[in-house]
C-alpha positions as CSV (number, residue, x, y, z in Angstrom):
1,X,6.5,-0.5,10.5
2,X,8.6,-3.9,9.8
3,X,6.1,-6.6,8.2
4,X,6.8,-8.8,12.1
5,X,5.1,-5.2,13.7
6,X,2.4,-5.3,11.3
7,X,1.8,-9.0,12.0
8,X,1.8,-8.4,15.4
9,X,-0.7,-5.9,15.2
10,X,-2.9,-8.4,12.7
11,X,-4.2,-10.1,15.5
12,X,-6.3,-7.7,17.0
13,X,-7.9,-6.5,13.9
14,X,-11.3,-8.3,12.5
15,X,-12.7,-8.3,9.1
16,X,-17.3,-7.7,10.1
17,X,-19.5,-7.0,7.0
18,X,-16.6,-6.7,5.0
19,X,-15.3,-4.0,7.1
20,X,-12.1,-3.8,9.4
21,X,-13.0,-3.9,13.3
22,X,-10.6,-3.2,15.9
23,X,-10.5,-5.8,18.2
24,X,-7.9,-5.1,21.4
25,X,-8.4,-7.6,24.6
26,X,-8.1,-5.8,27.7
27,X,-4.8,-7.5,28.8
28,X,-3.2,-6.4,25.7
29,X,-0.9,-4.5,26.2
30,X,-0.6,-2.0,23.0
31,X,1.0,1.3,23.3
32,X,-1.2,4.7,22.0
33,X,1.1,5.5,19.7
34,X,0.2,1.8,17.6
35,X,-3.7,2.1,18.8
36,X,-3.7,5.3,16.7
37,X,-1.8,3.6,13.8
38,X,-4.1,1.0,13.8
39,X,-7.3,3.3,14.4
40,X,-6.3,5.8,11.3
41,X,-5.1,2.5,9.1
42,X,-8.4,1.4,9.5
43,X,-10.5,4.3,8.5
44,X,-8.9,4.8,4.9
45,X,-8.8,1.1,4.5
46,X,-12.7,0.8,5.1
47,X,-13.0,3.8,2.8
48,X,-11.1,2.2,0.1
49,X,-12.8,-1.3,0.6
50,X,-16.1,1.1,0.0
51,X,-15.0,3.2,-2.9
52,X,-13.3,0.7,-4.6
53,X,-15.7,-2.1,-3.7
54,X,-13.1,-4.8,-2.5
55,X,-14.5,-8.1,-1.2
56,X,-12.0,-9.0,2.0
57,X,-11.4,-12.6,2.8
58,X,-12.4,-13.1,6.3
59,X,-9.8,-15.5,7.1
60,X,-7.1,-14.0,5.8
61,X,-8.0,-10.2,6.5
62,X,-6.5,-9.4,2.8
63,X,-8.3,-9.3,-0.5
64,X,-5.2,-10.1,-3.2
65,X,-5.5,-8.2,-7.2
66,X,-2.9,-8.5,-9.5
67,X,-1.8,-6.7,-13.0
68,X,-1.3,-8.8,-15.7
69,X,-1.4,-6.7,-18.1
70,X,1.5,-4.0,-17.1
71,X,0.3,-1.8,-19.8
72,X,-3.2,-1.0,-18.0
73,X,-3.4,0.3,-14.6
74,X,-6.7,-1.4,-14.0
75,X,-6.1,-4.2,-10.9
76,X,-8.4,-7.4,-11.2
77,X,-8.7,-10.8,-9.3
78,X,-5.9,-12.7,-8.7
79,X,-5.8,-16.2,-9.1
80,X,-2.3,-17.2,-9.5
81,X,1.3,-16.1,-8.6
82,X,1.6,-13.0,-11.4
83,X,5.0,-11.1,-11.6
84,X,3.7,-8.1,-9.4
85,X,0.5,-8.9,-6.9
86,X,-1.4,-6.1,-4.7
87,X,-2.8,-6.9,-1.6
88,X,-5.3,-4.8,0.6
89,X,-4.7,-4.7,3.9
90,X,-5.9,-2.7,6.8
91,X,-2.6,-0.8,7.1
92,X,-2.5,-0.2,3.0
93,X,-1.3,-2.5,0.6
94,X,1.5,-4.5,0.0
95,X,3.1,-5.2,-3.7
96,X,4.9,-8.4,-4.3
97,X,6.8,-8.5,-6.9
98,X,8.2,-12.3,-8.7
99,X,10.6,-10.1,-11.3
100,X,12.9,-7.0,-12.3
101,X,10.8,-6.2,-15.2
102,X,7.6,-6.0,-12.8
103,X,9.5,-3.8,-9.9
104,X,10.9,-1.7,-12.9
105,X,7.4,-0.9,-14.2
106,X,6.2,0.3,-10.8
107,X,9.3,2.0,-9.7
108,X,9.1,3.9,-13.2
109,X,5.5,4.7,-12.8
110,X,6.2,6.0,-9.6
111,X,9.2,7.9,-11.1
112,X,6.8,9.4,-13.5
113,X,4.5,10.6,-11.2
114,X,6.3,12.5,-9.0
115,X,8.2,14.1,-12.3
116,X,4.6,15.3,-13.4
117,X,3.8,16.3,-10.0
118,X,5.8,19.9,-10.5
119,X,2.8,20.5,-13.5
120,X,0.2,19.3,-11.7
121,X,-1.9,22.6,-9.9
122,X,-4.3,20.5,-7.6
123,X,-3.8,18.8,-4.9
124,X,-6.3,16.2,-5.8
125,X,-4.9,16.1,-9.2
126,X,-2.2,15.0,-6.9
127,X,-3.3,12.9,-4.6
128,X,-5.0,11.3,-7.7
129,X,-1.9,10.3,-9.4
130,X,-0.3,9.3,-6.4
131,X,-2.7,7.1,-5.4
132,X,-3.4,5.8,-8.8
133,X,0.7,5.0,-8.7
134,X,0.8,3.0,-5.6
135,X,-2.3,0.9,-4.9
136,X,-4.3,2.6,-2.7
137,X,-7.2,5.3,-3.2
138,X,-7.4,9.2,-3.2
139,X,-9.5,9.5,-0.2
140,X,-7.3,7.0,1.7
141,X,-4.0,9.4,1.4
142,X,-5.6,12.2,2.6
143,X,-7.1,10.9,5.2
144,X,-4.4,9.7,6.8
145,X,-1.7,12.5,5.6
146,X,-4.1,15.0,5.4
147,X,-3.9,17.8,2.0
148,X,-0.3,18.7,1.5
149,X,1.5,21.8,-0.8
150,X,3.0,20.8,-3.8
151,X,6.1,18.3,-3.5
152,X,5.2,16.9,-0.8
153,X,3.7,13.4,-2.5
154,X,6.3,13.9,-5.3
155,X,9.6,13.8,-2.9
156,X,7.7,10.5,-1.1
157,X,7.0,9.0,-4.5
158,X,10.9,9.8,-5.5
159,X,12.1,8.7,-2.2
160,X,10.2,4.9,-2.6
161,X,11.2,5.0,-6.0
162,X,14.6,5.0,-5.3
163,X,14.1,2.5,-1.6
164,X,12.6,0.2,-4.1
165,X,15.2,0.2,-6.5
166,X,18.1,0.1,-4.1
167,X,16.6,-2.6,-2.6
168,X,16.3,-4.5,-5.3
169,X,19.8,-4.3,-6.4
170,X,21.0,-5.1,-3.0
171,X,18.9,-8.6,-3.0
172,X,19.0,-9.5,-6.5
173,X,17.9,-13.6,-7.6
174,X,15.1,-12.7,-4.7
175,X,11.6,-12.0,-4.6
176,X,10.9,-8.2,-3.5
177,X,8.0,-7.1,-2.0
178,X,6.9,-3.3,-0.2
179,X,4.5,-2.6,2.1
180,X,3.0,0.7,1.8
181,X,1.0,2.5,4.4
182,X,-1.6,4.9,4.0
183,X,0.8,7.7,5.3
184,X,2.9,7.1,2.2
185,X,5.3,5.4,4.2
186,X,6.9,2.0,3.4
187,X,8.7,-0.7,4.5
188,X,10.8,-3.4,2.0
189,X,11.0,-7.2,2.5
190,X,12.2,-10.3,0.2
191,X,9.9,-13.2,0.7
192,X,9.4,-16.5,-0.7
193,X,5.9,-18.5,-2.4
């Protein structure tokens, strides 16, 4: 889904007790097909708020964590505009990067991952590494992808590596950012501060 879809579909969802709520009017007219999208998206998101103990924003629906420390994978608070931000979102989360060096790091780590995949014998070894890789959390993927056989998460994780990449090269001197959806799916945008 585009980032105006996702928007779209923003405004019926509601953050209660730090959890995501759907909240559809009866004179909205949504088709199934983004009522399931929405219902599955917000499952593994209120898992991962829980596991990973994420304090959402009310107001903005989002809870923002950056790296700035490329070297570590361990996400903390953000406060400012860092090179590469996460945002949680009920769909997933969405990486904004403010350099190449930052989008190189990530697209590598994906790269990486989906390299080692091929000598990794457990799916949740798998799911693991993916899920350490992209932002969101192990129980999350399989949730709302289910257990897959071995190359499944590495052709996805090769496939946004390269999106990412291209993208980047196509819109170079602009801010890139990816949304990424707890289906492993993903969508790229440039945006501005």
């Amino acid at each position: 889904m585009s980032p105006d879809e996702l928007s779209q579909l923003t405004k019926y969802i509601q953050v209660v007790n730090n959890q995501y709520v759907l909240s559809i009017p009866p004179e909205a007219h949504i088709d199934q097909s983004s009522i399931t999208f929405m219902q599955k998206s917000i499952s593994a998101a209120n898992s991962t708020i829980k596991s990973m103990k994420i304090k959402l924003d009310p107001t903005t629906k989002t809870s923002m964590i950056s790296l700035p420390d490329q070297s570590t994978s361990n996400f903390v608070v953000s406060t400012a505009l860092e090179a590469h931000q996460v945002i949680y979102q009920w769909f997933g989360v969405t990486h904004l990067f403010r350099s190449n060096e930052a989008i190189n790091l990530f697209t590598d780590k994906l790269s990486e991952v989906a390299a080692a995949e091929a000598g990794i014998a457990s799916t949740d070894a798998v799911v693991t590494a993916a899920a350490g890789a992209t932002g969101l959390e192990p129980e999350a993927i399989l949730t709302a992808v289910g257990s897959a056989g071995s190359g499944v998460y590495s052709a996805d994780l090769s496939a946004m590596s390269s999106s990412i990449d291209g993208f980047n090269q196509a819109h170079s001197g602009e801010k890139v950012g990816v949304n990424i959806m707890f289906g492993l799916t993903w969508h790229n945008f440039t945006f501005t501060d």
